[in-house]
N, C-alpha and C positions, 0 to 999 in steps of 0.2 A: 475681765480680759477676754476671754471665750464668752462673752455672753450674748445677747440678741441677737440669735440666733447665725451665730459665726462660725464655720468651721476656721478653726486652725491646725496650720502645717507646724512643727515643732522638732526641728533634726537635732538631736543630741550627739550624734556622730553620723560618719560617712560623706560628709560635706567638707572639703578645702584636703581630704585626705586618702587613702586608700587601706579600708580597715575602721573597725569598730564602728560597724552601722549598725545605728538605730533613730527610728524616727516616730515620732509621738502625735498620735492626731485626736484631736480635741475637738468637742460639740458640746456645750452649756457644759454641763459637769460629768458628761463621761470620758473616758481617753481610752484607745486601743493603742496600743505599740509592736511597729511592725521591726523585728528582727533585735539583736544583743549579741554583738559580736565583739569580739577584742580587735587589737594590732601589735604587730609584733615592734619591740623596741628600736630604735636607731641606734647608733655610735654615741653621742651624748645623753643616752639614758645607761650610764654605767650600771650593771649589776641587776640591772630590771628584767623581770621576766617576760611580763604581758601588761598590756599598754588597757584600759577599757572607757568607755565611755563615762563621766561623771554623770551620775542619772538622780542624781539631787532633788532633780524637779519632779520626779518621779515618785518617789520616797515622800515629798512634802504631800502630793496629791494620789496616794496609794487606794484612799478608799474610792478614788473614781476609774480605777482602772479596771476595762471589762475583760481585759484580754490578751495576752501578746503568743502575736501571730510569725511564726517562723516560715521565710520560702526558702529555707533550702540549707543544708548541711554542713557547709564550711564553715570553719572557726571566725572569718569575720564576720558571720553572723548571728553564730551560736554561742562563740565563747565565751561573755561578758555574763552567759543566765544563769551560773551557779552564782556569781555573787550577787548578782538583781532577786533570786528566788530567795536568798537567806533575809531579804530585806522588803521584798511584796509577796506577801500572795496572792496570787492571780492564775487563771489557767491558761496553758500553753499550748497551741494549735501548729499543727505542722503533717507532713505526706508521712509516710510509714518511716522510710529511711531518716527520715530529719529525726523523728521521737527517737530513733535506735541511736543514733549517733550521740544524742541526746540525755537519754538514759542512763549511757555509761558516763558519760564527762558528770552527772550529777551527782550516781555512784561516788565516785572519784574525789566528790567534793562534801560529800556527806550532807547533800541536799535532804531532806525526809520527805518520807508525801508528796511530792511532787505532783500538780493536776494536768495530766496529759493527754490530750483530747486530738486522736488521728483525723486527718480530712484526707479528702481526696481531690483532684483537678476537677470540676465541673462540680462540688459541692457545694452547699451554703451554708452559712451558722449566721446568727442573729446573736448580736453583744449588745447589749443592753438596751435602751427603745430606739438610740438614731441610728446603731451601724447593722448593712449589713453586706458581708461579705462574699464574694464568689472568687473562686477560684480555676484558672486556666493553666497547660500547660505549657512552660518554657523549656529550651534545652540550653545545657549549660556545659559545664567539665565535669556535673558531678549529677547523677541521676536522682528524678521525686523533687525538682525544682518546680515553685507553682508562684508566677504575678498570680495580683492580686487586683479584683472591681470593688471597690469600701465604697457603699451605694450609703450616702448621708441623707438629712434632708434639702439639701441645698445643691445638691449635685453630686456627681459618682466621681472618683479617685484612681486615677490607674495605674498602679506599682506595677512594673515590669521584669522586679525582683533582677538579679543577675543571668543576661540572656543573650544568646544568638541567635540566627534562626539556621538550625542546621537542617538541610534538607535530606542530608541522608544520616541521621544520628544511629549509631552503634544501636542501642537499643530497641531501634523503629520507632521509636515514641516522638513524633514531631512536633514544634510548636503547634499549639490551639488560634491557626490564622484566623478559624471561621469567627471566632467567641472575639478574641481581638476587635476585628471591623464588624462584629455584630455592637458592641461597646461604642464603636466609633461611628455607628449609626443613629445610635439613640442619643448620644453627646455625651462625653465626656466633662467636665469642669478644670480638674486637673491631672496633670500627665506626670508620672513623676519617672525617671528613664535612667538606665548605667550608661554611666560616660567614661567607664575604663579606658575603653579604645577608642577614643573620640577622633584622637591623633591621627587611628590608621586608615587609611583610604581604600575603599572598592568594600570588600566580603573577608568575614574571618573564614580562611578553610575549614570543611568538615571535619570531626574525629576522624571518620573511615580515615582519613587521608595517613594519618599519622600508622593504622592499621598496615595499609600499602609496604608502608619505609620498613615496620616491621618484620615484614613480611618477606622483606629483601635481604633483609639482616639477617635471618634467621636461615635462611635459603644460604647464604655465603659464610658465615661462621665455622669458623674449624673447631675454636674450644666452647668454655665457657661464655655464656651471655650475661652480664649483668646490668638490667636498669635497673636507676633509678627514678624514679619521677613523686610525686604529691600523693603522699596515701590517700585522700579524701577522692582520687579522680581516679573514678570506680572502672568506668568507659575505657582507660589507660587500660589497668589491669586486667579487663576482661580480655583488650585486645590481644597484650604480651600473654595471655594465657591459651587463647585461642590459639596463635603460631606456634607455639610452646608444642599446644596438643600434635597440630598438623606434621612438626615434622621430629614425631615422637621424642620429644624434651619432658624432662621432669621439671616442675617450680616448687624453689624454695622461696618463702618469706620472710625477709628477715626486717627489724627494725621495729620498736612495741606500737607504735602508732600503726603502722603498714597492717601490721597483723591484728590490729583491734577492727579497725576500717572492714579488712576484707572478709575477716568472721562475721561482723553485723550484717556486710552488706549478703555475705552467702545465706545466713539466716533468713533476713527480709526475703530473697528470692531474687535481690540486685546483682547476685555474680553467680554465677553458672562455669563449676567446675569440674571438668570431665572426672569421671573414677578412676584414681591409680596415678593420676598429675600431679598431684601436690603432697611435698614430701616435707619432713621435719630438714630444719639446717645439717642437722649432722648425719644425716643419712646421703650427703652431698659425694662423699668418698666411697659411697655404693658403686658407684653410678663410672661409666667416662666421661669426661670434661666433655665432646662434644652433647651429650646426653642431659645438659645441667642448663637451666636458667635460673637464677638470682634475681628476685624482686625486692630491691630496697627500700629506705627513705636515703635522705643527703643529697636529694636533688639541688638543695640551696648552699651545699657547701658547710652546713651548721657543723661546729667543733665535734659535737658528739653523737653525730648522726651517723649510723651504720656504715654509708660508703667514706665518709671522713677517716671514720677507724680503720678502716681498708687500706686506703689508701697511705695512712702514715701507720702501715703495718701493726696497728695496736687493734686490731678484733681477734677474739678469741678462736673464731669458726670459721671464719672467710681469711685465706693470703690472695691479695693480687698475684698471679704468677704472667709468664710470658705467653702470649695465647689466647688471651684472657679478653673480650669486646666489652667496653663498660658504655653503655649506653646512658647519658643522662636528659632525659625524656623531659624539661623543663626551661622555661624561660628564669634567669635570676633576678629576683625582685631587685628592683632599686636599691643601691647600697650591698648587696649580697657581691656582686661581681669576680671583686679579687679573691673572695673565699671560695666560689667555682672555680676562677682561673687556678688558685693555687689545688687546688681539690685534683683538676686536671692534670695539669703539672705531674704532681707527683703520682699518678696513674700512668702517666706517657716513660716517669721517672722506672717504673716499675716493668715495665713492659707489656705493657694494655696496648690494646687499641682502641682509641678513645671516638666516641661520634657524641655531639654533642647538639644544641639547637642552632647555633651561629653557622653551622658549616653546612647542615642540613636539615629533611622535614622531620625530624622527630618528637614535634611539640607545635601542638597549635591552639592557639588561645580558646577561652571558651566564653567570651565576651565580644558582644556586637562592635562591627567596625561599622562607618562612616554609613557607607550604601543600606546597611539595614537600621544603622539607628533614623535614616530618614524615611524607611521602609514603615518604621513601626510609626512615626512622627504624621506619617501620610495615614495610615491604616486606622489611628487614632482622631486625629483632628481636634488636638484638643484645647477649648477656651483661655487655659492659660496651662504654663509649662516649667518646671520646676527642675533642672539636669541634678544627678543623685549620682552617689558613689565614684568618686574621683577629685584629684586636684584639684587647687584652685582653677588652673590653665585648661584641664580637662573642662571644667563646666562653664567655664567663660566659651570655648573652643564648642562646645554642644549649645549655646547658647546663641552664639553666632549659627550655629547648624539652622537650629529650630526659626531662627528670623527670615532666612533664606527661603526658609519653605512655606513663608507667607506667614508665617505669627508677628501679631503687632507688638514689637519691640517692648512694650509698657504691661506685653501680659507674661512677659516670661522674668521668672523670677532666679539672679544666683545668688542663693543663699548661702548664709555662715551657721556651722554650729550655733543653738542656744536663741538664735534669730525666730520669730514668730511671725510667719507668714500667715494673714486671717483673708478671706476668701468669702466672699455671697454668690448668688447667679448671677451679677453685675459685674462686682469689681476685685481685685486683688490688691491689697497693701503689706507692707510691713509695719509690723504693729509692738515692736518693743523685745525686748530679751529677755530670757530665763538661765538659768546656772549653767554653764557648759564646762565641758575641757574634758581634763582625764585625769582619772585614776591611776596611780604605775602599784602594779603587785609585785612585791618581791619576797619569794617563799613565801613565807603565810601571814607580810605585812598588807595590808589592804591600804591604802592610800598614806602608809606613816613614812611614803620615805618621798622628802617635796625638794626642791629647790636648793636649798641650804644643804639639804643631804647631799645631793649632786652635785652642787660646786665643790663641796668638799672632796669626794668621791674622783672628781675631775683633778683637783688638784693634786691629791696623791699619787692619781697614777701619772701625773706629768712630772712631779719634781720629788715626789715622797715624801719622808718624814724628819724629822728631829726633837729628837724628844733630849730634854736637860731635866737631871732628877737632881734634886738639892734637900739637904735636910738641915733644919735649923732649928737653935737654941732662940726663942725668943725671948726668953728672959734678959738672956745676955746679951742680944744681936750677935748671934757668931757662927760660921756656919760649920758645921759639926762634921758632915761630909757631902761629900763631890765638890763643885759640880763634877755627875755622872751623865758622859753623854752617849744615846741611841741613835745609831743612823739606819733608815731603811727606805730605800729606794732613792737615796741620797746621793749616799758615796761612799766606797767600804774603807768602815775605819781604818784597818791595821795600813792600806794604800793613803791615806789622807790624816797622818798623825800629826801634822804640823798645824794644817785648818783643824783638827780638833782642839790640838793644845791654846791655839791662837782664841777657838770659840769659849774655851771652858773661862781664861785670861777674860775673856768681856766679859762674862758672865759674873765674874768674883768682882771686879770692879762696877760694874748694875749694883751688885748686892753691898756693895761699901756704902757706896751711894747714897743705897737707902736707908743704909741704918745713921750714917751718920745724921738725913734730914727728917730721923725717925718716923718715915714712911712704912706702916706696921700692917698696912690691907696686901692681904694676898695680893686680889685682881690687881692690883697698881704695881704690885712688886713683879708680877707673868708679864705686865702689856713691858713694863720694862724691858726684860728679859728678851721680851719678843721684837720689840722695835729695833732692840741692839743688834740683834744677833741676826735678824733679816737683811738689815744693813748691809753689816759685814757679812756675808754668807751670799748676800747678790754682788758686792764688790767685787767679791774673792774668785764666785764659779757663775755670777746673771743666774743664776736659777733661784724662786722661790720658793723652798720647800714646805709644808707644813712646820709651824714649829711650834710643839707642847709642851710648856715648862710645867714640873710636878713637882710639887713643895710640899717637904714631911715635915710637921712640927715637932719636937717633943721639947 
């Protein structure tokens, strides 16, 4: 498949989606894989925790991996590696901050031994005899982001890892333009680019910018401040911490993610906290309300995130009171919405003053809009063009970008998960598929809960249960007792004793039934049971509930 002398592109995720990227590059029999990130679940993923990439192909061809290379710290890139490392070893490269964030989720997971190897922006490593790799700096929402040059024998590869180009970035650390168009001078082969913000037109705003709003906020505040925004978005934090100092506020952290985040990133040397600023939660009633800033998580509204329990008055250490500024410093992912609006709501419900990103600049993305992805599109030049990380719409929509800018139509590739994209100095094709999709983790099930589980899962929570217990003489055909019947999520019995008595009635004449056509198999005596009673029970109320008949012998 990979052979004479072919590089292949291989995205196992991150393609048709937003979440759980990873992508596998192959040369005769070595492969390096850049990033293992998870995705968080939808609405029809009942009960699931973490969504990750199936990396199958990975596992089958474990002894040819040289490598996998991390750009950068967020869970949709990191999250998938404690279950990828219980199943390859291989060692893991990444900027200081990536390994630290890294370290603990392994921790966490009782990874052992882990092989973790720090790089730096402007460094090289050699994986095996074809790869070898340099790395440049990008700016992102989250600091120690580093694209990637994978210099093959057939041409150089250019990962742009998740990037904007922020000209005044919080940190001073600006993207690496020179190394870029130095890349784009020598040629490129392939360009592989984030298409998050494909959609939006002109320039994503600087962080500083969002510093500004704070800066306003914190100026005009009579009580309490509380954001919340992404604990992984360091730049956020440093900024709410810096106003914090200026107009002498203390900061509390609250939320276990927020406060793992910002001890690593204090440790690495990524956050910088004045002396005497940062105080325990419960040292919060020291203090005067205008004296206090609250840094959360429950930027996304999630049930059991810090400002959630705030807000429906169930945290232990925080009340919303009247007074109160809750600043939520985030955009809501897709599907998240009504769990912000209602998150809102009952903050407004409380007596908050609520500033949120819809109404003002409190949150600005940390991925390339329009005008730089054509920026980096120009800087690059590159022979063929591959759009990464985002929707289907997003990489059709970046595909169109890239044609525009003079790429011939036939050299840009949108790819699907599991898709094998194989490449020479001449030409680009698709060349066949490997195993894709996803793993759902649910507590500490690893891919055991598939399809079958979910419909089920879906059905209960739409119509509930019904369970009929019968215990039977088989000797005799005679049924000894019940039918006993359970309702849950049904209809409550002591309200519904007529449709009971009506159901248990079928149930006794099923069972006459079969004894009289001495039908003596369980299963044929349940589908009975079940067909009847489905029947009548969608006649009665159209809803189909689960229904489990459980048959005692004795």
């Amino acid at each position: 498949m990979a052979e004479n002398n072919k590089l292949s592109l291989i995205p196992l995720g991150g393609l048709g989606e937003i979440g759980k990227n990873m992508m596998a590059i192959r040369f005769n029999k070595e492969i390096i894989v850049i990033d293992a990130g998870l995705m968080f679940p939808d609405d029809e993923l009942l009960g699931i925790d973490i969504v990750i990439p199936d990396f199958a192909y990975l596992v089958e061809n474990k002894e040819m991996i040289k490598g996998i290379i991390l750009t950068h710290g967020h869970e949709d890139h990191i999250g998938a590696l404690p279950y990828v490392l219980k199943e390859i070893k291989a060692p893991v490269y990444g900027t200081k901050l990536t390994l630290g964030l890294v370290q603990e989720k392994l921790k966490e997971n009782n990874v052992a031994n882990p092989k973790l190897i720090p790089i730096r922006p402007k460094s090289k490593i050699k994986l095996g005899g074809c790869f070898q790799v340099e790395f440049f700096k990008v700016s992102h929402s989250i600091p120690d982001v580093v694209g990637l040059a994978i210099h093959t024998p057939v041409g150089t590869i250019l990962h742009t890892a998740d990037f904007k180009f922020d000209q005044t970035p919080v940190d001073g650390e600006v993207t690496d333009f020179a190394s870029i168009a130095e890349y784009g001078k020598k040629g490129v082969l392939v360009l592989l680019s984030d298409s998050t913000n494909v959609e939006r037109a002109g320039y994503t705003l600087s962080e500083r910018a969002v510093g500004e709003t704070f800066d306003e906020i914190f100026r005009n505040a009579d009580g309490r401040i509380i954001i919340a925004t992404f604990a992984s978005n360091i730049h956020r934090i440093q900024q709410v911490i810096n106003a914090a100092y200026k107009y002498n506020r203390k900061v509390a952290i609250v939320g276990r993610s927020m406060v793992n985040v910002a001890s690593i990133a204090q440790e690495t040397g990524y956050l910088t906290i004045p002396e005497n600023t940062l105080i325990n939660i419960e040292e919060i009633f020291s203090y005067p309300s205008e004296r206090i800033t609250i840094l959360t998580t429950g930027s996304q509204g999630e049930p059991m995130s810090a400002l959630t329990r705030m807000a429906m008055s169930d945290h232990r250490k925080v009340k919303i009171v009247p007074g109160d500024t809750v600043v939520i410093s985030a955009t809501p992912i897709p599907g998240n919405e009504k769990l912000v609006a209602r998150t809102i709501n009952q903050l407004f419900y409380l007596g908050a003053e609520v500033i949120h990103e819809s109404v003002s600049g409190i949150h600005v993305s940390g991925h390339a809009s329009q005008e730089e992805l054509k920026l980096m599109l120009n800087l690059v030049r590159p022979k063929f063009f591959v759009p990464v990380h985002g929707e289907y719409r997003h990489l059709v929509k970046h595909a169109k970008l890239a044609a525009q800018m003079g790429l011939p139509k036939e050299n840009i590739f949108v790819a699907e998960n599991g898709q094998i994209l194989e490449f020479n100095a001449q030409k680009g094709s698709v060349g066949g598929r490997v195993t894709s999709g996803r793993i759902l983790i649910d507590g500490l099930g690893v891919g055991d809960v598939g399809n079958i589980v979910l419909r089920d899962r879906k059905q209960l929570s739409q119509d509930g249960i019904f369970i009929v217990v019968v215990t039977i003489d088989k000797e005799a055909n005679l049924v000894i007792a019940g039918p006993d019947i359970i309702s849950r999520g049904f209809v409550y019995v002591r309200e519904s004793e007529e449709l009971m008595e009506d159901a248990r009635e079928k149930v006794k004449v099923v069972l006459d039934l079969c004894f009289e056509k001495k039908i003596t198999d369980w299963s044929s005596i349940k589908a009975q049971i079940r067909d009847a009673l489905g029947k009548y029970l969608y006649e009665k109320t159209k809803r189909r509930p689960m229904i489990m008949p459980i048959i005692m012998e004795v």
